[in-house]
Every structure is written in structure tokens, then in C-alpha cells.
N, C-alpha and C positions, 0 to 999 in steps of 0.2 A: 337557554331556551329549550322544552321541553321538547320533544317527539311529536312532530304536525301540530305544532302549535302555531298559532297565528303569528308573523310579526308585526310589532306595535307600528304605529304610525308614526311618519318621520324617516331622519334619515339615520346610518347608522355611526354612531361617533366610534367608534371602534376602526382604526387604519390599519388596514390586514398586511400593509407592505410593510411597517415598523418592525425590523428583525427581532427575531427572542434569541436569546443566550440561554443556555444550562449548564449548570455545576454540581454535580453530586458533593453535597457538603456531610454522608455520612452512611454510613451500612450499618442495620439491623439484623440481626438471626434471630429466627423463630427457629418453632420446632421443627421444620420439614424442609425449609427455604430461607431465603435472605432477598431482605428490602432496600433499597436504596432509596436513601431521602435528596431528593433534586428540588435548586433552586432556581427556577425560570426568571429571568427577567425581561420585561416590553422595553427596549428603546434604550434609554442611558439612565433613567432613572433607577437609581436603586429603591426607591417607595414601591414601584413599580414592578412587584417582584409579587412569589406566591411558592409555597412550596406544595410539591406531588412525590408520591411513594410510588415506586415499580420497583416491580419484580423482572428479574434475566426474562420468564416467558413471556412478560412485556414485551419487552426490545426484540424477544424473538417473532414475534407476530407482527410487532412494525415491522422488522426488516423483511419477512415475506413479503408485506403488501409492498413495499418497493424494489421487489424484486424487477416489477412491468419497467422500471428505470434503466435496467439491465446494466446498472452500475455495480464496481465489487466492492460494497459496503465493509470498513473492518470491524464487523460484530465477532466479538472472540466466540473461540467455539465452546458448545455443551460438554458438560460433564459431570455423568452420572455416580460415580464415586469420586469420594474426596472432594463433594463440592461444597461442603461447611468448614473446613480449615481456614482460619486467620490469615495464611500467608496466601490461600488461593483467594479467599477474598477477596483483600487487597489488589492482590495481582488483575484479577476480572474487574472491580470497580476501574483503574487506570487503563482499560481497555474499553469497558463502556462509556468513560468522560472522552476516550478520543471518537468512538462512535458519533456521540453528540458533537463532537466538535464539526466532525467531518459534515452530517446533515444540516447543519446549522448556517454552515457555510456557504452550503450551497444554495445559490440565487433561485433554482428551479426548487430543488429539494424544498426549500426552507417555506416555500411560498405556498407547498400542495396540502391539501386540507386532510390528510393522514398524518403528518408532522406536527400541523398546527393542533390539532385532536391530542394527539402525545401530549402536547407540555402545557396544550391549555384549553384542556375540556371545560372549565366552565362557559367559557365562552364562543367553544365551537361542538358544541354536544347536538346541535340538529339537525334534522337531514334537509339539506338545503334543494335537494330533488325533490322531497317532497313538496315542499312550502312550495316551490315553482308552481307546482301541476295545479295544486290549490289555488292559485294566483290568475295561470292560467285560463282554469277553467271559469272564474270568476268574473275575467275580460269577453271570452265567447260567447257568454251566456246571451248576449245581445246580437256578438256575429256569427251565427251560425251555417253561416258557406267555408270554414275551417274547420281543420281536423288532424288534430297530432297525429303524425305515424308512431312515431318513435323515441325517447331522449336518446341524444347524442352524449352521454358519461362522459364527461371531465375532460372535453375536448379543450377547453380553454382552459386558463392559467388562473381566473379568478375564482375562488371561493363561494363567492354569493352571486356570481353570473353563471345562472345556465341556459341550456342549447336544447332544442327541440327540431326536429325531423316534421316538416308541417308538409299540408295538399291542401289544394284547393277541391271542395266535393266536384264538382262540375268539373275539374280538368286531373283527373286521379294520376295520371301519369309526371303531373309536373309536379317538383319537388322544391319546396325551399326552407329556409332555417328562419325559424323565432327565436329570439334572444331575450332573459327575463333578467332585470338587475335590480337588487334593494339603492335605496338614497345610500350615498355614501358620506365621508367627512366632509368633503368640498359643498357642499351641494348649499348654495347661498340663494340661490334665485328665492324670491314668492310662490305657491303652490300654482298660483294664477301665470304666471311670466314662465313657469318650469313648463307645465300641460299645452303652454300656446307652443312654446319654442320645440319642445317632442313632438308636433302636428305639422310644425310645419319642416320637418326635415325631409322628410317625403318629395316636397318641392323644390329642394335643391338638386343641381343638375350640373354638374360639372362633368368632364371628358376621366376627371381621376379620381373622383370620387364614387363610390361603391351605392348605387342608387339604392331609398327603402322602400320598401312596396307600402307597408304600413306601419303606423306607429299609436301609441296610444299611453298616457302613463293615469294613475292617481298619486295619489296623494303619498304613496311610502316603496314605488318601486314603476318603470316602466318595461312597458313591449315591446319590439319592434320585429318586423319580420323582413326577410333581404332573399332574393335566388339563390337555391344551392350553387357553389361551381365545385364539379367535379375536380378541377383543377386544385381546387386549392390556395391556398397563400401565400405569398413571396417565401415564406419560412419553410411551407414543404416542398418547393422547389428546391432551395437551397439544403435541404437534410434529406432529399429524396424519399418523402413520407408521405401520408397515405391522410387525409385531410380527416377523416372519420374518428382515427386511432387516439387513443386517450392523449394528452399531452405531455405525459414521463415521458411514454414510448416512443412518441417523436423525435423528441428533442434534447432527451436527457443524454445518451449516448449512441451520437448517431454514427453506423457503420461504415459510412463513409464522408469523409471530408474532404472537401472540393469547393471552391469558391466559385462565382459566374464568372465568365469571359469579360471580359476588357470592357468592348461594348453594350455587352447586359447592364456592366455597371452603369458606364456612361448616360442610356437611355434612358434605366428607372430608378438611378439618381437624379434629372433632372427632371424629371416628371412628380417627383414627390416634392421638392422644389418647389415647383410651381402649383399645387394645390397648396403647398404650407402658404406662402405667400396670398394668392387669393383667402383663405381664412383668417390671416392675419391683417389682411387690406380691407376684409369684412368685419374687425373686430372679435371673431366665434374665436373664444380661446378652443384649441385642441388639447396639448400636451400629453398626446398617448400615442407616442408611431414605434412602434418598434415593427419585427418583420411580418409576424402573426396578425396586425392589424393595414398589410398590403394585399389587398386581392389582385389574382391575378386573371386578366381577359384577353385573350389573346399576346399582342406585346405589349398592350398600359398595364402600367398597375394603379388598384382605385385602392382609396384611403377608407378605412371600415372605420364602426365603431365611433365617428363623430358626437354620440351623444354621453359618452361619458364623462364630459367634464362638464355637460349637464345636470348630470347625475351624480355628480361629487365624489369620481372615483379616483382611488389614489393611480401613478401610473406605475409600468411594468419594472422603470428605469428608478422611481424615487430613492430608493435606497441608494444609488449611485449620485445621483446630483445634486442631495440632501447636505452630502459632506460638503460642496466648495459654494461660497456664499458670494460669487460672483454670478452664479445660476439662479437667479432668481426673479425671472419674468417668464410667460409661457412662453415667450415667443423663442428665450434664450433657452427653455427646454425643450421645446421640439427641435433647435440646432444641437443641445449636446446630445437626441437621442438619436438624430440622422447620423451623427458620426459611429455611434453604435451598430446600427444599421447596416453604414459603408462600410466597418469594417468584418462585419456578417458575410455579407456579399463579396468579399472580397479575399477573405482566410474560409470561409465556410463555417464559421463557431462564433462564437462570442467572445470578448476579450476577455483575457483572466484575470484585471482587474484593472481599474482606474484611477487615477491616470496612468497612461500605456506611457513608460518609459522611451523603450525603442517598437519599431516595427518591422515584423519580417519582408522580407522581398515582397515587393509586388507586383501586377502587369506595368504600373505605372510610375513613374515620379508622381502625376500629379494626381494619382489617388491617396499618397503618402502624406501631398501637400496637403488635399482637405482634412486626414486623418489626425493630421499635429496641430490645423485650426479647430479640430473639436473636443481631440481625449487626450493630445500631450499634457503635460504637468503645468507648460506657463500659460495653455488655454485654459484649464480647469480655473490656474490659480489669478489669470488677469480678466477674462470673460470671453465670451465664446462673438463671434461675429454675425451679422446679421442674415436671413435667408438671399438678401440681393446683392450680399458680399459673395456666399457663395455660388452661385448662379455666375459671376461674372470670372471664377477662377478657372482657368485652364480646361478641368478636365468635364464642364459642362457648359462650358461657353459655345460650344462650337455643334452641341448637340441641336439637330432641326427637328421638329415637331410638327408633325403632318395629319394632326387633329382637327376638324373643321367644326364640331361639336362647341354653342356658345356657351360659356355656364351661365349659370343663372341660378340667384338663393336674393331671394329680397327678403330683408328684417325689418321692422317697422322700427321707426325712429324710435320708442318709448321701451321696444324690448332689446333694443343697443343699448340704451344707456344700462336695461340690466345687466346686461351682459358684463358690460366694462364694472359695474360696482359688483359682481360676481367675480369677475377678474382679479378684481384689486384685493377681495377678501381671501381667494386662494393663494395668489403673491405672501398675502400678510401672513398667514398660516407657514407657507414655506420659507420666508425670512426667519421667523421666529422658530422656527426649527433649526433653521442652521445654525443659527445663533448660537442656540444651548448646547448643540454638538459643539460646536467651536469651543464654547466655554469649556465642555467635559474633558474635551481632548486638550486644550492648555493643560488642563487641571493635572488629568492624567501622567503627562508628558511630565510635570512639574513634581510630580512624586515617584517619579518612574525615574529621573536625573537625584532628586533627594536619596532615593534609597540603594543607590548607586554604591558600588565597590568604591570606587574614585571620591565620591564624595564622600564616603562614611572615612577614607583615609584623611582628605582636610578636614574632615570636622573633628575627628581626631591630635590632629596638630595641631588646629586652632584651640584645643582645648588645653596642652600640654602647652603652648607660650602664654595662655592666661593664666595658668596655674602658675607657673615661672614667676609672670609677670606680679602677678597678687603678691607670691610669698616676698616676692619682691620689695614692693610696696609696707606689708607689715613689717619684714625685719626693720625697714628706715623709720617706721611712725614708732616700732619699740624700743629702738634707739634715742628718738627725740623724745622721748618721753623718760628712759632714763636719765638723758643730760638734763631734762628742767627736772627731775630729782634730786638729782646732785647737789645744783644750785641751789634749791628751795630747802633743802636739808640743812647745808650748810652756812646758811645766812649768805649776805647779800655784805657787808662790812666787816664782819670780825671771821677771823680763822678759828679751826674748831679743835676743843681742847679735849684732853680723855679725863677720865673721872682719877685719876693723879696726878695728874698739871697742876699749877699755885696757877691762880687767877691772876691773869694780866695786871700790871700793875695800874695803867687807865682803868680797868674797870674797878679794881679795889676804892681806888681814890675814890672814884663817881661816888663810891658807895659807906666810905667811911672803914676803910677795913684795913686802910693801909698797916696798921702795927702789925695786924693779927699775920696777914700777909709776910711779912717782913720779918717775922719771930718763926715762918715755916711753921703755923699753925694751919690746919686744913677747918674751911668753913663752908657749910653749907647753906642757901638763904634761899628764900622768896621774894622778894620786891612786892611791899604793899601800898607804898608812898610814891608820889608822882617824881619822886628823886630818884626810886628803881624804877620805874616806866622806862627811863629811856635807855636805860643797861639793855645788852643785847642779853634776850632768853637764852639763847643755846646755850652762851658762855655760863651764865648764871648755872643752869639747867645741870652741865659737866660736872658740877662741885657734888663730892661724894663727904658724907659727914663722916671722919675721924677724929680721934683724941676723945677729950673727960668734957668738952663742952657743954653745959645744959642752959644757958641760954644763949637766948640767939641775942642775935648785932641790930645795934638799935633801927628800927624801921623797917626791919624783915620778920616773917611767921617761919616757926618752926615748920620743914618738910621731911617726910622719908626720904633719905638718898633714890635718886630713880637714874638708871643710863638711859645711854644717850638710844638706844633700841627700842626705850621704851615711849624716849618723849617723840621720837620720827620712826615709829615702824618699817620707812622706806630706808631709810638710813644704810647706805651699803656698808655692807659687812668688811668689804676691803680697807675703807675711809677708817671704820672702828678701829681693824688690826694696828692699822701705822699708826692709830694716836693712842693705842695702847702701849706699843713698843715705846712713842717717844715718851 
């Protein structure tokens, strides 16, 4: 999308939480510098891929802009001579692929639209502050008792949600925030059933939820406006941050870590609790809590941000509970992101990854206990428990509640049922996601075990007993194939004579030769009478012509002496020598 250009109507199919991968697959030199050819990829799909050229002063410009993270990125360092040498090359590209691995990695990093700009400017080349203000201004046009102060810059974590600094003109002193967000993947409702449901959030009233002053949407993105609190969000209480301050600078590495008190936990644990619950008893899917989405009022804390599963927004958590395909209802995602949550509140950070293995100390046993009912390995891997499971475990059961505020949100019966067949079509999305992860990660695992040391050794052995095995097999079939030579050579009734032998005296007889025989004359014949038919050939065959004979024996044709090599080509040569010798 170009520079203040409109965006199109509709929502936007593009899910900005699907991590990107990169791999430098190759370095170019030019005359002055060197290129690196990087291969991005969205999600697990390899189709899904694109490749981008940068230069070192590339990376060196990203990595300024995240310096506000106040993380110590490992970008190798410059170097102005000797920086076109093959081996320094080399050497800097394996430094730059671990750069990208490191931002990549990261849940915050990977998600801020300076990253995302990096590896995949086609699709995030606009300025997304602009387009707001445009948008903005386009809603006021009709209410004109508002008036922007200020943007709030990259206070939030989303991309294509921004924050505005608002006054009412008549009350200049009071301050509150608008909030402007495009449609997102989820967004299933009718235009009709999305604009009633954004109208009427305003009149929901609950003790923990985060009241909106105003709301308004069209057709390819909504408003809403909510009281500043100077306080802040459960998330800058816990990072001791300053609510205004960009979102790297918050949250990215915060200077002090400290989790809340025992009882902190205990109270707005179970107050989030029970707003999840009334949303869920109302049908309004959520599935967006993380800390940044708890305002804090004195000791409640209220749940912000309810219209973005209106909105078809992906959530903060999805790349986490995308992998385990037991997470897959909203109600079971807002329990695996409360355990995110409690363990926030409770270590002061975030977990390093999930599922959490073990768990360090905590004030509690039984904060431990809910932490293994949401991000252990056999919650992840059998399914997480209900919000009235948790409510009734130990370390919130005993929590009292001294709210007298009634909530109140009525939804007409026609836009519950949208709700629920909006529901059911985010589930289907998130099933079918996990799916294909699952299937990738077999896949992977499955050639990752293939190309294995261990296995390339069996496949190895396996291959040196079939070769055994074969040669095996042919020396026996070359064998039975010389024995029926043998046979087949030597006739089947008569023994085999050499071309000096006197012909058997049976076969002479048969054949009328007896004197010739008997006088030790040597005769050679053919059989052309049904009287030599039944003479054995081979025998016949042996007879080699000697002596002054010129003609033959009555009932045979004249032949050339032929051996016996000649009439059985197979004829072994050892069988020849001994009937020559005898």
C-alpha cells in the first residue's frame, strides 16, 4: 500500500501475529559494498516465502531504531578497511543470520512494525499513522464536540491499531484516548451485525470491565474512545512504566523485575476470573487478555479492548497456543492466556517459553498450582480447564469481593446467534492452523530422526546384509543353473563319449554298424531314418570321421566331424578333458 493511500474496504486477510523466519541464502559484492540475498518466510509454508537484498548499512539502521528496546542486539561490528575480503565476508554474513535469528525470536521484537518493515516491505510499506488520522478525521466530520490533542506513537503492540490523545472542546482539561483499528482475519460478523455490536459496547457495564465512552465503526475499520488513566495497565504496574512511553521501552527490557505481592495476585486473579466468565455466560467471545489489555482503577482491574474479536483481530498470545491443538475454543484461550498473565504477575516477565517445564519459587503453592493447570507440558498437551475450574482452586476461592456495581450488557437474541456462528468460524480458522503445524512439525521431526548420524549408521548396515544377502542368492541361482547344464548337456540315458571312443555297441547295433565297430573302424553318421531317430544325438554327435571311408552307412548323410563344444556350447570344459583322457 502506497504512502496515505486509502485502505480498501473489508477486512484485512493478512495475520500480522504469523512469525517470519530469515536466512541469508547468499552474498553479493559489488564495486563499493556487499549484498546479502535473504529468504523471508510467513508461517511454515515454504510457497510462502519471498526473497529481499540488504546491505550491512541496512541492519545498521534497523538496529538503531531498536535501540528504544534497550536490548544488546548482536549486530557485528563495522569495518572500514578489509571489509570486501571472502573470509571477512563470510565471517559477517554468520553474524548477521544469528542477528536475525535473535529478532525473530523475539515475541516483542518480531511483532513491532520496524522488523516487520525489514523483511516484508511489500506488505508493510505504509504509514499506518497516517491512514488513522485520515480515518479519523473522516468519523468527526459529523462530531465535532472532539479534538485530537496528540498521537500516542506505538503505545500498543499492534501494527494497524492506533492511539490518539482526544478532549472534549467544552471540557479542555479532560483527557481521553481513541483507539482506531482496520478489520482483521477473524472478522466473520455481517457489516450490519459488526456496526450494531460496536454501538452497543458503550452500554455494557460491568465492575471489571473498562467502560467506552464512544464507539462507532464502518465498513473497513472502527473507533472507539475510553478515559485516559494516568495509572496505566496492569503491565506498567508490573514493569514500573510510564503508560505513555512507546511499547519497546516498556516492556522490552525492563530494569527492574519484581512480581506483585501474594495478595495482588490473589485479588486481580480472581476479578479477571469473573469478567472472563460473565463474557463467556454472555456468549461475546474475547480471547485477547494478556497484561496490557487490564486497566487499572484504583484496586479492580477492568478488561479493555473487548471489541477486537469483533474486529477479527489476531491475539497477543496466538503464536503460543497455535502449537497445542487441545487450545482450541476461545473460552480455552482466554484460560491458557490467564496463566500467561499469572505467571507475569507473579515472576514480573514473561515466560521464556511454553510449555514451562518447571517453575521458579513462588509466594505460593497454590499459585504454582494454577500455573501447571495452564502452561505445564501435560496442560498444553491434554487441554486447559474451565474458568469455573479455576475460580474454585485454592488460591481464589477464598478471595471476597466487595463490589456492589450490577453489570449489565444485553445482546439481542439475533445478534447472539451472530456472535456464536462468528465464534464457531474463528475456532475453524484456529483448528485448521494447528493442524498444519502439527502436520509440519511431524514432518520435520521425521526428517530431522532420517538424517540422523544413528540412522544414516542402520541404513548403512541395512544395506551391506542385503548386498550379502543378494550376492547370496545369485551365487545359488548360478549354481542351479550350472547343474541343469550339466544334465541337459549330457543327455538324460546315455554316458558321454569323446570324439575317440568306439561307439557303444547298443548304439551300433540300433544302427547297423556292428562289423564296422567290431573291425575298430571309426565312423561318423547323421541319422536320417526313423531307425536313427531314436539313437541318442550326443552319442551319435561324439563320432569324429577317421580312416579312407567315402561312403557312409546305409541310412545316414554324410557330416563334418563337429566336438562335442560345438554341438552344446555349454558343455563344461572339465566333463571334455576326462572324456578326452578316457
Amino acid at each position: 500500500m502506497a504512502f496515505m493511500e486509502k485502505p480498501p474496504a473489508g477486512k484485512v486477510l493478512l495475520d500480522d501475529t504469523v512469525p517470519l523466519t530469515a536466512a541469508i541464502e547468499a552474498s553479493q559484492s559489488l564495486q563499493s559494498h556487499t549484498e546479502y540475498i535473504i529468504r523471508v518466510q510467513r508461517g511454515i509454508s515454504v510457497e510462502n516465502s519471498w526473497q529481499i537484498v540488504r546491505r550491512y548499512s541496512d541492519f545498521d539502521l534497523l538496529n538503531n531504531s531498536l535501540q528504544i528496546a534497550g536490548l544488546s542486539l548482536p549486530l557485528p561490528p563495522k569495518k572500514l578497511i578489509g571489509n570486501m575480503d571472502r573470509e571477512f565476508i563470510a565471517e559477517r554474513q554468520k553474524g548477521l543470520q544469528n542477528y536475525l535469528n535473535v529478532i525473530t525470536t523475539n515475541h516483542i521484537l518480531s511483532n513491532c512494525e520496524l522488523v516487520k518493515k525489514f523483511l516484508d516491505p511489500n506488505n508493510y510499506s505504509a504509514s499506518y499513522t497516517e491512514i488513522a488520522l485520515q480515518q479519523v478525521s473522516m468519523f468527526f466530520r459529523s462530531e465535532p464536540k472532539w479534538e485530537v490533542v496528540e498521537p500516542l506513537k506505538d503505545i500498543g503492540w499492534r501494527i494497524r491499531k492506533k492511539y490518539f490523545l482526544m478532549k472534549i472542546k467544552n471540557q479542555p482539561k479532560e483527557r481521553l484516548v481513541l483507539s482506531w483499528a482496520d478489520l482483521g482475519p477473524d472478522k466473520y460478523l455481517s457489516d450490519k451485525d459488526f456496526q450494531c455490536l460496536i454501538k452497543l459496547l458503550p452500554s455494557c457495564l460491568h465492575p471489571y470491565i473498562y467502560r467506552v465512552t464512544f464507539a462507532t465503526a464502518n465498513e473497513s475499520s472502527a473507533l472507539l474512545i475510553r478515559m485516559f488513566n494516568e495509572k496505566g495497565t496492569l503491565k506498567d504496574l508490573i514493569y514500573k512504566a510510564k503508560p505513555k512511553d512507546p511499547f519497546l521501552r516498556k516492556y522490552c527490557n525492563p530494569k527492574k523485575i519484581q512480581g506483585l505481592e501474594l495478595q495482588q495476585i490473589k485479588t486481580y486473579g480472581r476479578q479477571i476470573l469473573e469478567v472472563l466468565k460473565f463474557l463467556h455466560d454472555k456468549g461475546f467471545p474475547y480471547g485477547h487478555l494478556h497484561a496490557s489489555n487490564v486497566m487499572l482503577e484504583g484496586d479492580a482491574c477492568r478488561l479493555l479492548d473487548l471489541e477486537n474479536s469483533l474486529l477479527g483481530l489476531p491475539s497477543f498470545y496466538r503464536s503460543y497456543f497455535s502449537q497445542f491443538r487441545k487450545i482450541n475454543t476461545l473460552e480455552s484461550v482466554d484460560v491458557h492466556c490467564f496463566g500467561h498473565l499469572l505467571y507475569e504477575m507473579t515472576y514480573g516477565r514473561p515466560p521464556d517459553s511454553v510449555p514451562v517445564d518447571s517453575f521458579p519459587p513462588a509466594p505460593s503453592m497454590a499459585v504454582v498450582a494454577v500455573l501447571e493447570s495452564t502452561l505445564s507440558c501435560e496442560a498444553c498437551k491434554n487441554g486447559m480447564p474451565t474458568v469455573s475450574r479455576l475460580l474454585q482452586m485454592p488460591l481464589f476461592s477464598d478471595v471476597l469481593l466487595t463490589t456492589t456495581e450490577k453489570p449489565q450488557f444485553k445482546i439481542p437474541t439475533k445478534l447472539k446467534e451472530a456472535l456464536r456462528i462468528a465464534k464457531e468460524c474463528i475456532e475453524k480458522r484456529l483448528i485448521e492452523e494447528q493442524k498444519q503445524i502439527h502436520q509440519h512439525r511431524r514432518l520435520t521431526r521425521a526428517q530431522s530422526h532420517h538424517g540422523s548420524e544413528e540412522e544414516r549408521k542402520k541404513r548403512k548396515i541395512l544395506a551391506r546384509k542385503k548386498s550379502k544377502r543378494s550376492a547370496i542368492e545369485n551365487s545359488e541361482e548360478n549354481s542351479a543353473k550350472y547343474s541343469n547344464s550339466n544334465n541337459s548337456g549330457s543327455g538324460a540315458s546315455s554316458p558321454l563319449t569323446s570324439p575317440s571312443s568306439p561307439t557303444p555297441p547298443s548304439t551300433a547295433a540300433a544302427l547297423g554298424l556292428g562289423k564296422d565297430v567290431k573291425e575298430g573302424k571309426d565312423v561318423c553318421v547323421t541319422p536320417t531314418s526313423s531307425t536313427c531317430a531314436s539313437a541318442t544325438s550326443s552319442s551319435l554327435a561324439s563320432c569324429e570321421y577317421r580312416g579312407a571311408h567315402t561312403a557312409s552307412a546305409p541310412g545316414c548323410e554324410w557330416r563334418e566331424p563337429r566336438g562335442l563344444t560345438q554341438l552344446h556350447p555349454e558343455f563344461p570344459k572339465r566333463n571334455f578333458e576326462e572324456s578326452r583322457n578316457l
